[in-house]
C-alpha positions in Angstrom: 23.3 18.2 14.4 20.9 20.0 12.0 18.6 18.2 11.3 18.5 15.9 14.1 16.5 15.4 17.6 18.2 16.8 19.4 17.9 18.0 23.8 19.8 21.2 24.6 20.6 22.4 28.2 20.6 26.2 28.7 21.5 28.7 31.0 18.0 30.6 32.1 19.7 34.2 32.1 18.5 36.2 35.3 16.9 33.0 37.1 18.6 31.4 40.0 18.3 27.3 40.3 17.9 25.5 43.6 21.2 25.1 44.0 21.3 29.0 44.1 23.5 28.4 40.8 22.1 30.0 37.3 18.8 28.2 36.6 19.2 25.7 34.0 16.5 24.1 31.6 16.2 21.6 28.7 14.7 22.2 25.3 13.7 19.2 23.1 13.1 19.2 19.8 14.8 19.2 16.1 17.7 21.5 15.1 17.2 23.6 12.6 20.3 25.9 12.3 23.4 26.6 13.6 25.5 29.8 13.6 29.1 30.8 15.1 26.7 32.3 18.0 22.9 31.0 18.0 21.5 27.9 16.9 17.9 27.2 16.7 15.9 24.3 17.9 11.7 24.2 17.0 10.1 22.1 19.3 7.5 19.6 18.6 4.3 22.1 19.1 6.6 24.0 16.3 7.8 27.0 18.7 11.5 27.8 17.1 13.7 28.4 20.2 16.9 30.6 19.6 19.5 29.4 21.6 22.7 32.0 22.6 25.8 29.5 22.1 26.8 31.3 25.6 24.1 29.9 27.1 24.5 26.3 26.2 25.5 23.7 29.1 25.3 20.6 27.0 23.1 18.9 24.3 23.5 15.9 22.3 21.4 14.2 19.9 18.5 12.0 20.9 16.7 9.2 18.9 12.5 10.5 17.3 10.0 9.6 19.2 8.2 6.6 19.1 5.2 7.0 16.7 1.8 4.8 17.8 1.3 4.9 13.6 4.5 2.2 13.4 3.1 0.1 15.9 0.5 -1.1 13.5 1.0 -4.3 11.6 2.4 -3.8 7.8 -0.8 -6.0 6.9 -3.3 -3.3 8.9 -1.2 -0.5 7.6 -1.9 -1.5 4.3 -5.6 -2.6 4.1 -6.3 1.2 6.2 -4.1 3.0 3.2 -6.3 0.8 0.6 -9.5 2.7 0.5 -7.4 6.0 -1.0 -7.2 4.3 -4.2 -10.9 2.8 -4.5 -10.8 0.3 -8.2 -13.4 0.8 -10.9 -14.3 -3.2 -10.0 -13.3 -5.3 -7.1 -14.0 -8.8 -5.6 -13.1 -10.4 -2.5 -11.2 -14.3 -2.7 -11.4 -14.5 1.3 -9.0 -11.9 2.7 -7.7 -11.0 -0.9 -8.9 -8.0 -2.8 -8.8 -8.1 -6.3 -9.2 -4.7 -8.2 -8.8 -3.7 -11.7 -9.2 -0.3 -12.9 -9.0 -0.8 -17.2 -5.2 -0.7 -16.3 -4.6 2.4 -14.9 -2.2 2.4 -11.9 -0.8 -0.6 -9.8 -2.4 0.2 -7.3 -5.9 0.0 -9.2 -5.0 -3.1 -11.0 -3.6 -5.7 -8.8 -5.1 -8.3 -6.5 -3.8 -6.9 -2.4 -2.7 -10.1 -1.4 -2.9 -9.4 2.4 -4.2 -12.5 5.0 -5.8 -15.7 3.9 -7.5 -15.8 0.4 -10.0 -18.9 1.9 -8.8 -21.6 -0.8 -5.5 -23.3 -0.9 -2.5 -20.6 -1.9 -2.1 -22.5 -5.4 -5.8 -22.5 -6.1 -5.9 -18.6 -5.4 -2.8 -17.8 -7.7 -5.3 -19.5 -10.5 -8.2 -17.9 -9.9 -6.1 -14.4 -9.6 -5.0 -15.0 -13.0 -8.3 -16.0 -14.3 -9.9 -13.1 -13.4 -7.5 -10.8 -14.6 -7.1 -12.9 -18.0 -10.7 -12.0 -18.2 -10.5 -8.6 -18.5 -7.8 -8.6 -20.5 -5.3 -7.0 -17.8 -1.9 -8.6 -16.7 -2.2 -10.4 -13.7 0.0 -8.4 -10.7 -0.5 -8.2 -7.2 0.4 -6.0 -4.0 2.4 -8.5 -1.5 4.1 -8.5 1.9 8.0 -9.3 1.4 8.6 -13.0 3.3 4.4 -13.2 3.5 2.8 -16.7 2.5 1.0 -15.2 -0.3 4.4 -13.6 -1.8 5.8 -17.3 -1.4 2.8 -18.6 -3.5 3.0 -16.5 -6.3 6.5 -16.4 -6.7 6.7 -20.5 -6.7 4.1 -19.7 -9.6 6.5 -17.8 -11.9 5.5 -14.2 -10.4 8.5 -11.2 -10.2 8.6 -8.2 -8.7 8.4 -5.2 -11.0 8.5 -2.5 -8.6 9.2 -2.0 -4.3 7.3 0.5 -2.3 7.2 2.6 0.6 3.7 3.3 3.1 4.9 6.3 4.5 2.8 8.0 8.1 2.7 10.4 10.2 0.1 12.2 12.9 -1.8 15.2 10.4 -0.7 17.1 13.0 3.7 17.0 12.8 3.5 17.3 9.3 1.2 20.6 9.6 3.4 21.9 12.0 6.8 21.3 10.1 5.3 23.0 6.9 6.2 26.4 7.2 4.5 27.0 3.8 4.8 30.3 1.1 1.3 32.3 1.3 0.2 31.4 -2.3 -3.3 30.6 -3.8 -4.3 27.4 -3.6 -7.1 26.2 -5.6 -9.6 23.5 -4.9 -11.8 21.4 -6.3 -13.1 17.7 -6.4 -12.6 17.0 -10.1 -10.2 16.7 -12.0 -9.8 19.7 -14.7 -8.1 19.7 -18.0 -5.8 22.4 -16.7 -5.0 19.1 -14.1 -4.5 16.6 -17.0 -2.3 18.8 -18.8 0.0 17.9 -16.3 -0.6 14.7 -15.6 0.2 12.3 -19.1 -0.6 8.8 -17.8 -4.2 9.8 -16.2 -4.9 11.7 -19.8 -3.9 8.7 -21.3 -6.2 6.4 -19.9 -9.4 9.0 -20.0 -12.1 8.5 -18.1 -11.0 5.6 -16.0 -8.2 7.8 -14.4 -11.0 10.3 -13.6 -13.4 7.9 -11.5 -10.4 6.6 -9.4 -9.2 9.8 -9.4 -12.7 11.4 -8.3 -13.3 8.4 -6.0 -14.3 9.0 -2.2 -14.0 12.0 -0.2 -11.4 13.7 -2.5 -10.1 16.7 -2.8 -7.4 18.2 -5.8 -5.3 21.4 -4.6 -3.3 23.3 -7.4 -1.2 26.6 -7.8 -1.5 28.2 -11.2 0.6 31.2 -12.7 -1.4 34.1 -14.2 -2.7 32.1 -17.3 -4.6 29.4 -15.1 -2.0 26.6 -15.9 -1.2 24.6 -12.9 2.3 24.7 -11.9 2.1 22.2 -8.5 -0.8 20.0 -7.7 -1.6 16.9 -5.1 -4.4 15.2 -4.4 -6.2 14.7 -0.7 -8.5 11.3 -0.1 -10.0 11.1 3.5 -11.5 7.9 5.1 -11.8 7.2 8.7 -9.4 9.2 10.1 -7.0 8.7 7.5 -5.8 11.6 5.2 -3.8 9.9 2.2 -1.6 12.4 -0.1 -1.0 11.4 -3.6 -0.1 12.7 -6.8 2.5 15.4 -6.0 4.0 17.4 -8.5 6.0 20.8 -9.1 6.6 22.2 -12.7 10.2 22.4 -13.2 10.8 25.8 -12.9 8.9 26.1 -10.0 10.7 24.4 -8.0 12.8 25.3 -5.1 9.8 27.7 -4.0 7.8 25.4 -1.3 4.9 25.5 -3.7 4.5 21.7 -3.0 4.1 22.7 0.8 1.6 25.0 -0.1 -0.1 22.1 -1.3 0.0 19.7 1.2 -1.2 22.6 3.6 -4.2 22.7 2.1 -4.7 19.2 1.9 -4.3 18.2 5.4 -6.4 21.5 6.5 -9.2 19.6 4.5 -8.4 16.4 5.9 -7.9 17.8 9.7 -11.7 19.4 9.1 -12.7 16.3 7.9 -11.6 14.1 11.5 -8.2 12.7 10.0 -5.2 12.5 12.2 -2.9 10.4 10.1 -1.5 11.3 7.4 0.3 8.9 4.7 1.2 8.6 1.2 3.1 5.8 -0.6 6.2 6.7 -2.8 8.4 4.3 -5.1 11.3 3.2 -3.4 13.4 3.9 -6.3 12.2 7.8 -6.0 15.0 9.0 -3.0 14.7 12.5 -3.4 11.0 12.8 -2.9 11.4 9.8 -0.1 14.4 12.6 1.3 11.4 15.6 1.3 8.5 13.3 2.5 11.0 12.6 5.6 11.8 16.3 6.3 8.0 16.9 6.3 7.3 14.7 9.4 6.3 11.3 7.4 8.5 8.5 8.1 8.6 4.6 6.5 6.3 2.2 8.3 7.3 -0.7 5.8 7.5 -1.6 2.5 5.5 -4.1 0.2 6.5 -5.6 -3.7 4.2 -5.5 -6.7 4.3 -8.7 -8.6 3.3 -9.9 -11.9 2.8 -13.0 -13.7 4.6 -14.6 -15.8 3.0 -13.8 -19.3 1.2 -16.9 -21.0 0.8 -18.1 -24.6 -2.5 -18.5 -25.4 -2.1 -22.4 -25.6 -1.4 -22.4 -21.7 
């Protein structure tokens, strides 16, 4: 049962019930350890109850509670989580967004084909690839699994290159599941050199990394050893009341040390200050062990969308 939901039954030692019995009362929450005499249960406003085995009546496991985040549509979901990630150039077609971002990232280079574009579906797969033969960049796009606009560009030659998760959750259960080391925490809204030293593929692609990077309400939280290299970073991007969590990362030999909780600590304490009370970040589906450690953290998958590409041309096409 660690691990899991769980509602325990326990004697109240020195109460009597109505029944003139022993009193008797429930506590709800997740378990967290078990022992040959004590297990302990921390309850959703994070109070860690220590349970005598003695004293238990009954408990079984019970299913999470219902989260008003996964009651959104995947297509609202998606088009809240966009502004995170803000493109060095966009354009609308209709409900479509097309972004480009001198190819850095997917999620700064591909068309989010959520809704209706406002032109026939076969028109819109043209003038996607148009404008991203224009600037040189592979055509790809952001789709909904089973969604028209999948079906479009996959009857044009399109694949899927790569599924991912939107993962949320309230600011507020990830805060309290933390339980974070006391360690420095830096922060800034750039992004440093001691940043990019970590961090190949934004180094590679310069100063176009940096202004999606920099973009919005942003902020950049590191720990650093004694001669000012970072050793685990994320970034923090607040819109509405959104707080999106990106770009995690724990040197090697680091790890095991909850230096990455530090991190997110500080960026939801920014975000919280800042109005947000959702929290969400979006993780490769591929990537299980960070999908395992987003999961234990309070976030949870509220769907999952492809990126597609196009089929490459030759230049007489």
């Amino acid at each position: 049962m660690v691990g899991q939901r769980v509602v325990v039954r326990r004697v109240v030692a020195g109460e009597t019930g109505p029944s003139g019995g022993p009193a008797q009362t429930d506590v709800l929450g997740t378990c967290e350890s078990w022992t040959d005499t004590s297990l302990a249960v921390r309850r959703e406003d994070g109070e860690l109850v220590e349970i005598a085995l003695a004293d238990v009546v009954a408990g079984k496991p019970v299913p999470p509670r219902p989260s008003v985040h996964h009651r959104l549509p995947a297509e609202e979901a998606d088009r809240l989580a966009a502004p995170g990630w803000s493109p060095l150039e966009q354009e609308r077609l209709g409900g479509w967004l097309l972004r480009a971002s001198a190819g850095f990232s997917s999620r700064g280079c591909s068309v989010l084909a959520l809704g209706d574009p406002g032109v026939p579906l076969d028109e819109a797969v043209t003038r996607v690839e148009q404008w991203y033969a224009a600037r040189s960049l592979p055509a790809r796009a952001h789709v909904l699994p089973g969604s028209p606009a999948a079906g479009a560009l996959e009857a044009a030659g399109w694949s899927a290159y790569e599924t991912t998760l939107l993962m949320l959750a309230s600011l507020a259960r990830v805060v309290r599941r933390l339980d974070a080391p006391r360690v420095e925490v830096v922060e800034t809204d750039v992004v440093d050199a001691a940043w990019l030293a970590t961090d190949e593929r934004s180094r590679s692609f310069g100063e176009a990394a940096r202004a999606v990077l920099e973009a919005g309400e942003v902020t950049f939280a590191t720990v650093r050893d004694g001669t000012g290299a970072v050793v685990a970073r994320g970034r923090g991007t607040v819109h509405g009341d959104w707080c999106g969590v990106s770009g995690l990362w724990t040197r090697e030999d680091h790890r095991g040390r909850g230096l990455s909780r530090a991190v997110v600590g500080a960026l939801l304490e920014r975000g919280a200050e800042r109005g947000a009370t959702t929290t969400y970040l979006q993780v490769v589906a591929a990537n299980t062990g960070a999908q395992r450690l987003y999961e234990r953290l309070g976030w949870s998958e509220h769907h999952r969308y492809d990126y597609l590409e196009a089929p490459r041309r030759r230049a007489s096409d």
